[in-house]
Backbone bond lengths (Angstrom), bond angles and torsions (degrees), N, CA, C in turn:
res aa  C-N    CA-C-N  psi(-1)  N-CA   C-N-CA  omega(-1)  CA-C   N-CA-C  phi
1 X - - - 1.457 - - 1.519 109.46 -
2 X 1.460 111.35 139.50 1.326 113.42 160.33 1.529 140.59 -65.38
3 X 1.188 110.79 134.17 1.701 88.88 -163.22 1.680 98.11 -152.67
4 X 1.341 101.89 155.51 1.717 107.47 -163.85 1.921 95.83 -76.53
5 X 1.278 91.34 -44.20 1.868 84.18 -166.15 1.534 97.81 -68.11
6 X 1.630 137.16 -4.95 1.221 112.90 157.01 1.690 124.39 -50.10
7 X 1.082 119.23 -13.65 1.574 116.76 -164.98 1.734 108.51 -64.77
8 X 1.390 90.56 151.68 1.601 102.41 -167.39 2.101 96.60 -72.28
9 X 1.180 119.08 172.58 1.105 144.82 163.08 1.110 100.31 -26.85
10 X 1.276 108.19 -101.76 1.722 119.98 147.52 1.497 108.49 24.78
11 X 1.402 101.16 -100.31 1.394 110.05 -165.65 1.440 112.30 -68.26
12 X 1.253 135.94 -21.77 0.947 119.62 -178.46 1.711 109.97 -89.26
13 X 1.281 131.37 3.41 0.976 127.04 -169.27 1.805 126.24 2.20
14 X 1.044 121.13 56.93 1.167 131.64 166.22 1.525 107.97 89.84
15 X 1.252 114.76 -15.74 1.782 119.14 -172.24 1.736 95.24 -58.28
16 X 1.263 110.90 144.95 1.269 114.67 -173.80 2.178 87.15 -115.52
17 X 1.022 113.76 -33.77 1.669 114.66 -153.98 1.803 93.35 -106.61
18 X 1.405 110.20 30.96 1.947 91.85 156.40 1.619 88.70 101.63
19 X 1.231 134.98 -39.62 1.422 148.86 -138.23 1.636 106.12 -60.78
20 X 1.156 127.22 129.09 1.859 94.84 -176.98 1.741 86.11 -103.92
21 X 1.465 102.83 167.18 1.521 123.00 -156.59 1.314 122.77 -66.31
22 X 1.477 109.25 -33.46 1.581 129.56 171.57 1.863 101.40 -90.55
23 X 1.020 123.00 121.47 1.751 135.80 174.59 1.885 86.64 -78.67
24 X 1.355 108.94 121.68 1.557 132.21 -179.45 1.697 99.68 -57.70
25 X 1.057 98.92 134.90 1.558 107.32 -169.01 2.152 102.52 -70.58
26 X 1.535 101.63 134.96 1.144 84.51 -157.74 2.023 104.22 -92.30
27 X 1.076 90.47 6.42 1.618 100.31 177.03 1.766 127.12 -57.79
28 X 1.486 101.64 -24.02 1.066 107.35 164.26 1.617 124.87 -67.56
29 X 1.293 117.77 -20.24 1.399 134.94 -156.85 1.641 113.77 -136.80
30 X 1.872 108.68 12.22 1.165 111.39 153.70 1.569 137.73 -70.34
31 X 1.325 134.88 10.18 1.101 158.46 155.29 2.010 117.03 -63.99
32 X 1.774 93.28 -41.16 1.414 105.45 -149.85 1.472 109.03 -79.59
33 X 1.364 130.48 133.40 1.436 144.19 -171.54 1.500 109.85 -72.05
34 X 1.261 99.64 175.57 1.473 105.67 160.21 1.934 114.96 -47.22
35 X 1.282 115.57 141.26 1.709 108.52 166.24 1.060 126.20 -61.79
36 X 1.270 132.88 113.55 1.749 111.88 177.33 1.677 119.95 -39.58
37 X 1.457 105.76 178.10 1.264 81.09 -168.03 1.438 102.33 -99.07
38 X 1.183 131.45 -8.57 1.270 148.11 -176.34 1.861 124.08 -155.56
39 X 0.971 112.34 153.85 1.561 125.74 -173.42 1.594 107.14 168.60
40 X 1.560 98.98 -156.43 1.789 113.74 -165.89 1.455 87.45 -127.05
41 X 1.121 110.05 164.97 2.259 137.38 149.69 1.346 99.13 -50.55
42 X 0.663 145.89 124.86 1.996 122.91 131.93 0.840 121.66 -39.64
43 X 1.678 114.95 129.75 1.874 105.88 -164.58 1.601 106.60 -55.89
44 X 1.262 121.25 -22.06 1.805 112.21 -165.02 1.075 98.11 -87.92
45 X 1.414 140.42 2.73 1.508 138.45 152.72 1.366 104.51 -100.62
46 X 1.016 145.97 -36.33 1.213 132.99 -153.61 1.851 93.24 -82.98
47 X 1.596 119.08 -34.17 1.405 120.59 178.56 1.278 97.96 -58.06
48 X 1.448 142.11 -64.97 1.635 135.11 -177.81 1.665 99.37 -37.33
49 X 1.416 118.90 -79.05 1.407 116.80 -168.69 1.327 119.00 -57.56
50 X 1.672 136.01 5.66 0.967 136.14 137.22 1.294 135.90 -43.14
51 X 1.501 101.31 -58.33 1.248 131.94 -155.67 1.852 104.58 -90.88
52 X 1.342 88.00 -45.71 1.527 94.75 -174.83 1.385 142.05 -90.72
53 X 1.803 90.34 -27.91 1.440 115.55 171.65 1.239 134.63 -105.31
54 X 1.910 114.16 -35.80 0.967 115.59 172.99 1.292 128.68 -87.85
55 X 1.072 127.76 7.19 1.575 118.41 157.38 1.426 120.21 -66.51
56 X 1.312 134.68 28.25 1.200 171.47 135.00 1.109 149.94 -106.06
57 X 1.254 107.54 -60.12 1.880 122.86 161.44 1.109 103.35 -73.89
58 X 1.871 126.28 65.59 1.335 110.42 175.16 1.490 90.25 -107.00
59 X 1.200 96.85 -146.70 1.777 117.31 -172.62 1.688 102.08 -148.15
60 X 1.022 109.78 83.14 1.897 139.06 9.28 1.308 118.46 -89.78
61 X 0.876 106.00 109.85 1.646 129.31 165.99 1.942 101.69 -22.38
62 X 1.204 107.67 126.07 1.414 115.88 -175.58 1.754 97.77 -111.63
63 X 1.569 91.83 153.62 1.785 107.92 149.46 1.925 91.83 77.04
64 X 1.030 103.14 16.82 1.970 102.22 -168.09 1.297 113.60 69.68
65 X 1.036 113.50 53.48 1.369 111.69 178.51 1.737 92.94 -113.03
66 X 1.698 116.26 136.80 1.413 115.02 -130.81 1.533 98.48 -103.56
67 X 1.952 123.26 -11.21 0.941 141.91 176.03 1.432 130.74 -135.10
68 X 1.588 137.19 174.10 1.345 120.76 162.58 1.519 102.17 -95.08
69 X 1.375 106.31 -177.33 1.285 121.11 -167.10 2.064 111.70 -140.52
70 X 1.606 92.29 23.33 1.427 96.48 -146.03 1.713 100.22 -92.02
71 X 1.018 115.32 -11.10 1.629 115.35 178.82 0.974 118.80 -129.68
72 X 1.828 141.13 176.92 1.271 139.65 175.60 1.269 91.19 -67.45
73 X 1.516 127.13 -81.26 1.449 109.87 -167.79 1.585 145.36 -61.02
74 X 2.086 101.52 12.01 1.423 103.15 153.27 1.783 98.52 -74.96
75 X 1.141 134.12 -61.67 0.907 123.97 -161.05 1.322 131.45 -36.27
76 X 1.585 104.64 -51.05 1.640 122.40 -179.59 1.861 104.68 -75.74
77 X 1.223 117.26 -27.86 1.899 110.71 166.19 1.120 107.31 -31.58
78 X 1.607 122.47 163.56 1.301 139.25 177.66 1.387 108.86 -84.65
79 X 1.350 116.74 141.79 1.315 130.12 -171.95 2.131 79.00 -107.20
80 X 1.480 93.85 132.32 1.445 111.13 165.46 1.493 103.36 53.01
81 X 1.199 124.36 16.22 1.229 115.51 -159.08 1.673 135.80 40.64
82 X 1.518 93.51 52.44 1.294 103.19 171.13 1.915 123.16 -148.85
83 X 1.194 113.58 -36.57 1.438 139.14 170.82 1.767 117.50 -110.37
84 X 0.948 118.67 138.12 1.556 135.52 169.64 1.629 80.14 -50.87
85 X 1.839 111.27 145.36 0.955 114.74 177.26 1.926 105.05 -81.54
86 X 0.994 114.65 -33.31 2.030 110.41 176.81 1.342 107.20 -46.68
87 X 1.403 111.89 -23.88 1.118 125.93 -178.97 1.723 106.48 -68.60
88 X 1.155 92.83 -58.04 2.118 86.16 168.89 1.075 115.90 -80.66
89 X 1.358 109.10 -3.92 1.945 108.29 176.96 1.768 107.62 -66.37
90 X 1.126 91.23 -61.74 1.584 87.00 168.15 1.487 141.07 -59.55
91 X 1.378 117.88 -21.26 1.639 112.80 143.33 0.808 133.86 -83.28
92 X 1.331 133.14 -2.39 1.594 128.60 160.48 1.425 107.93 -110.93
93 X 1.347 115.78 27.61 2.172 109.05 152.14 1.364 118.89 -111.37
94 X 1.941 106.30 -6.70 1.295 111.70 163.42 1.437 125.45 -84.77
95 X 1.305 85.57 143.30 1.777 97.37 -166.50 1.394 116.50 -23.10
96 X 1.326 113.91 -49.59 1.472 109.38 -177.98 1.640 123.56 -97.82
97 X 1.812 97.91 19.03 1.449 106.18 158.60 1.636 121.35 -40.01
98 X 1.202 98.64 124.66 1.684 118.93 166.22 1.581 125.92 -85.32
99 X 1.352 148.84 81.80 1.101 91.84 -10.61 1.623 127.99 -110.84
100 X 1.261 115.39 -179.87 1.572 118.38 -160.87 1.292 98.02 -59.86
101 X 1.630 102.74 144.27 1.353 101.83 159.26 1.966 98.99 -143.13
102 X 1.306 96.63 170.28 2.324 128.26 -52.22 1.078 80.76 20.12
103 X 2.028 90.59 139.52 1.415 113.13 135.49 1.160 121.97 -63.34
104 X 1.363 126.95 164.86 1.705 130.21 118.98 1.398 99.53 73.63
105 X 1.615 112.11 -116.52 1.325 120.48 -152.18 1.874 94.10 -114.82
106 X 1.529 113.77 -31.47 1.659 117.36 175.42 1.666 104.67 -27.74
107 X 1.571 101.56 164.70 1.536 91.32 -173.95 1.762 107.45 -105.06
108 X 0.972 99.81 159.59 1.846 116.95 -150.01 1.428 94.66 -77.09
109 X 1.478 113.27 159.29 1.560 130.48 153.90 1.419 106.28 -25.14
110 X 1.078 145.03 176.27 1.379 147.49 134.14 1.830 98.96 -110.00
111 X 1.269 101.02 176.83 1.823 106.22 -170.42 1.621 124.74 -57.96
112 X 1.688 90.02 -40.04 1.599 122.86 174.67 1.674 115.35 -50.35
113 X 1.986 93.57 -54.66 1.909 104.69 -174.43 1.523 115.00 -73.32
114 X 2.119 96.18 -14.35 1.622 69.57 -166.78 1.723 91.99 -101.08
115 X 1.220 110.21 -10.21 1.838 90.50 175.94 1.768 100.07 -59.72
116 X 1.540 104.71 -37.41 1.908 97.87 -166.82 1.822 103.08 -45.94
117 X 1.395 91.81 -62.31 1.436 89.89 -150.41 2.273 91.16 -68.70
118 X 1.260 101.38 -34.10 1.678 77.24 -177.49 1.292 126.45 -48.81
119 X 1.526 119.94 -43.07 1.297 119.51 -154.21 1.661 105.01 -83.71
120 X 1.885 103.33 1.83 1.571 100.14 -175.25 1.518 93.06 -92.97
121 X 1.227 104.14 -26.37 1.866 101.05 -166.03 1.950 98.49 -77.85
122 X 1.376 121.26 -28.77 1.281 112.37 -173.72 1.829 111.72 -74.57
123 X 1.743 103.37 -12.06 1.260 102.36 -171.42 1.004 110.33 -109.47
124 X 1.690 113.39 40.77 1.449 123.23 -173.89 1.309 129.85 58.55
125 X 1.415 113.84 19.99 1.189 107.86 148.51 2.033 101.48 82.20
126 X 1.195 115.97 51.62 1.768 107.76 -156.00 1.697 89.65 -107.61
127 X 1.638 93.26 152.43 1.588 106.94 179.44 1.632 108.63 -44.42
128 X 1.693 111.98 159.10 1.556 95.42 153.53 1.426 95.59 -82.13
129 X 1.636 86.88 -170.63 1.406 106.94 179.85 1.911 105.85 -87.43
């Protein structure tokens, strides 16, 4: 089984709560408003975070995985209580996410899922229609 406290030294750099070591630069997401308070995924994101995320981010969250991932407004919640979590979604699906996600051994983005879901998380993360 996959599991978060498997992570090497490395990756866990001392974060005890999920946290990866580098805080995601927030420049990408200086544009972005308050979260609505409610909406949907877009199905062509919500199919990646099916496939890719939630066999973990369920409810109950398996393998140590520290949250779900199952609605728009898990997504937009505060990570650590400080950032919209899409907001950490997107530093930990880049390659040199801390740690990476997919975890571990789960199977990876392909080129297609991660432009989908990136270019939704860089554009703040907005309801579908």
């Amino acid at each position: 089984a996959i599991g978060y406290s498997d992570a090497s030294a490395s990756d866990a750099a001392g974060a005890t709560d999920g946290a990866s070591s580098a805080a995601p630069s927030a420049a990408p997401f200086a544009s972005c408003g308050a979260s609505p308070a409610s909406g949907s995924i877009p199905a062509d994101v919500l199919a990646v975070i099916s496939a890719r995320c939630q066999p973990c981010h369920q409810d109950p969250p398996l393998n140590g995985a520290p949250f779900p991932f199952l609605t728009y407004e898990d997504v937009h919640s505060l990570f650590v209580m400080t950032i919209p979590k899409y907001q950490e979604m997107h530093a930990l699906i880049q390659p040199d996410g801390s740690p990476h996600m997919p975890y571990g051994t789960a199977a990876q983005l392909t080129a297609a899922q991660f432009k989908t879901l990136d270019d939704w998380l860089l554009d703040c993360a907005p309801p579908g229609e």
